[in-house]
Structure formats: C-alpha cells, structure tokens
N, C-alpha and C positions, 0 to 999 in steps of 0.2 A: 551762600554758596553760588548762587546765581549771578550774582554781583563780580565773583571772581573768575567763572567761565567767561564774562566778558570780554573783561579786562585783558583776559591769559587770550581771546582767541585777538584781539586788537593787537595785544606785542607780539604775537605770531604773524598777523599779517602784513605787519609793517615790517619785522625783521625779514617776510619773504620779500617781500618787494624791496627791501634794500640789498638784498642777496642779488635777486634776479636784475639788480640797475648795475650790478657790479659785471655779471656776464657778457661776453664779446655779443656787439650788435648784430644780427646778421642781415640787415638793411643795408650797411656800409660794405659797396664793393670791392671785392678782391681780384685781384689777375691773377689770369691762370699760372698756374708751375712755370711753362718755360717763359713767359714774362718776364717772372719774377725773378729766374735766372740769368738773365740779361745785366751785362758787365754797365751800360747803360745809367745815367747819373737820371736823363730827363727821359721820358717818350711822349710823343703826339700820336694823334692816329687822326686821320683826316685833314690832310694841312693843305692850304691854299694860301701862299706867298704872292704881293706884287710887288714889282722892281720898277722904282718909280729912280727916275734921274730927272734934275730942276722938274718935279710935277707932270712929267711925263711919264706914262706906261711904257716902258720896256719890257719887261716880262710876268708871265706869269708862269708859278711853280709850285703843282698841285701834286701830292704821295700821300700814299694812303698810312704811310708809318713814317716817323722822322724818330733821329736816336741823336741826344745830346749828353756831350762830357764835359764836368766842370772846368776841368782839366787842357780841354781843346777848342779850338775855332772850328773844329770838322764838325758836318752834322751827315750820318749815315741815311740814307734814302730809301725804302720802297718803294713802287710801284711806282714809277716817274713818269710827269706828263710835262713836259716843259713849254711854252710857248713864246714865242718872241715877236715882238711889233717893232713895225718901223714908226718915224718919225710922225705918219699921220695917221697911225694906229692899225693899219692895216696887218695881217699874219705876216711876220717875214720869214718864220720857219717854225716845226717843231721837232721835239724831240721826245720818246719814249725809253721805258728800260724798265726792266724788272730791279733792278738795286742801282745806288751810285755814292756817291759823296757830294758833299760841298762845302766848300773851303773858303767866303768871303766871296768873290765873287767867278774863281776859276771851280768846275766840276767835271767828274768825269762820271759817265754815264757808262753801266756794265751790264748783261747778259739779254740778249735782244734787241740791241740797242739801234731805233731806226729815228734817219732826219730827215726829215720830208721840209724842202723849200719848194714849196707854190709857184710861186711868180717864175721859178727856170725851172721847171719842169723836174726836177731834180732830188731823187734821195735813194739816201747813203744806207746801209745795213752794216754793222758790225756788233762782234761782240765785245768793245769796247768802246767810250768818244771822250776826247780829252777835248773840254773850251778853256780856253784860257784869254781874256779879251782883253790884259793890259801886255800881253805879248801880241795882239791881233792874229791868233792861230789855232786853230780847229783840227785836230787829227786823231791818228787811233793808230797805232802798235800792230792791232790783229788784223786776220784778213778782212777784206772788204769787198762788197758789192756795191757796184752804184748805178744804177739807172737815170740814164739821164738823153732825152727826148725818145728815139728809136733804137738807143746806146745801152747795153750791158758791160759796164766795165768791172773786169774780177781785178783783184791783186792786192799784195801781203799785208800794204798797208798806205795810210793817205795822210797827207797832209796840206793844208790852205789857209790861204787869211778868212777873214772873216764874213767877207764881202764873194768870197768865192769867184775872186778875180787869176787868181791865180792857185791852181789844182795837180797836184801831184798826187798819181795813183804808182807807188812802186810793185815793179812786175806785174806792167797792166796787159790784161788778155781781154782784147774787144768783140764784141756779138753782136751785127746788126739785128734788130725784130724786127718782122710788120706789124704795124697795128701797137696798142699798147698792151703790154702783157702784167703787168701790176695788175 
C-alpha cells in the first residue's frame, strides 16, 4: 500500500506541474490598457534617429514614443527633440514639440513647437512647424512668435527657405526689447 502512495503522490505531481506550465507566465510583460488600445501596428518608446547623408551627420531625432503603421510611411511622434548640424558638425538648429509626424524625410512638428537657431540669434515659437527640405521651405499655418536679436516679431503665420535667407512673417507686429528677454 506503501508502494502505491508513492506512485499516486509522483502522477499528482507531475500532472501539477504540467497544469501549472500550461498557466499564462506572469514574468512576460504586458502594456497597460490604453497601449494596448492604440490603433498602432508597431511602437518604440525611447528612440534616438541619425540622419546620415554620404556618412555625414545631419540630424539627430530623439521622442520618447514613436507609433508605426504597416499600412503607411508616417511615423507619429512624442516628445520631440530634433537637432540639425551643418556641414562640420556644428548645431545649425533645433527643434521641440510635444507630438508630430514624419513622413520620409518632410515633418511637421505640433503643440509647443520652438526652433531655436544658434548662429542668428533667432527662434521661432508656434503651435505648429512644417519642414519640408526637397521643396527647401520651413513654415507654420498658426500664429507665430519669433525672436530674433532685440526683435519680437508676432503674426498669423511664417514661411522661409531653409537657410533663412529669406523670411516672411504674415501680419507682422514688431516689438523692440532691451536687453534679451528669453
């Protein structure tokens, strides 16, 4: 009788353990609810891009959330940090935003949206920034702020080449400061 207590307590414990290997892991992580309801094919979360032309650095583009569709070229954005170098590596501008897109190589950058260029003294605030660099042209739709030396310039909306050689602020209202006020 001894013999078959054994036996009976071995195919007990083996049928629990093959129970218990069948049960969901809960080692293996899961995202939260609204993750998970995200229309969304791929997501990142911490992404750092560089944009390399012939082995040059041209940009780097770092969000804390990227959304991809199998579906599309677009990739949706969080927390955007964009930055841009010139030819010998130096900062030639950057850009912020709480969301955007990006589409290959045009984006538009949405809600806080500021571009700060170094070298002229010079950035723009809106809440929205359209790059588009095989039309060479940089603008925004919404209103706009832009600071640029002792200069407040307001108005609806902007648009420039790329190089910021040539600058349109429509319905521009100017402010001289002293002193810098950024």
């Amino acid at each position: 009788m001894r013999r078959f207590n054994v036996l009976s307590a071995l195919i007990i414990g083996f049928g629990a353990a093959v129970v218990s290997g069948c049960q969901a892991d809960e080692s293996i992580p899961v995202a939260p609810e609204p993750l998970l309801a995200m229309d969304a094919d791929q997501m990142l979360i911490g992404i750092e891009h560089l944009i390399r032309r012939n082995g040059i650095r041209q940009a780097r583009l770092m969000a804390d959330t990227a959304y991809f569709w199998d579906d599309s070229t677009s990739t949706a954005l969080r927390n955007i940090n964009l930055t841009s170098f010139s030819e010998t590596g130096a900062i030639r501008a950057t850009v912020t935003a709480e969301e955007g897109t990006q589409d290959g190589d045009r984006m538009i950058a949405r809600r806080n949206v500021v571009l700060v260029i170094p070298e002229e003294d010079r950035r723009i605030e809106s809440e929205e920034l359209h790059y588009d660099p095989h039309q060479d042209r940089i603008w925004s739709d919404s209103a706009t702020v832009m600071y640029f030396g002792n200069q407040i310039i307001r108005g609806s909306s902007f648009q420039s080449d790329l190089d910021f050689r040539n600058v349109t602020v429509h319905d521009a209202r100017t402010e001289s400061v002293g002193g810098d006020r950024r």
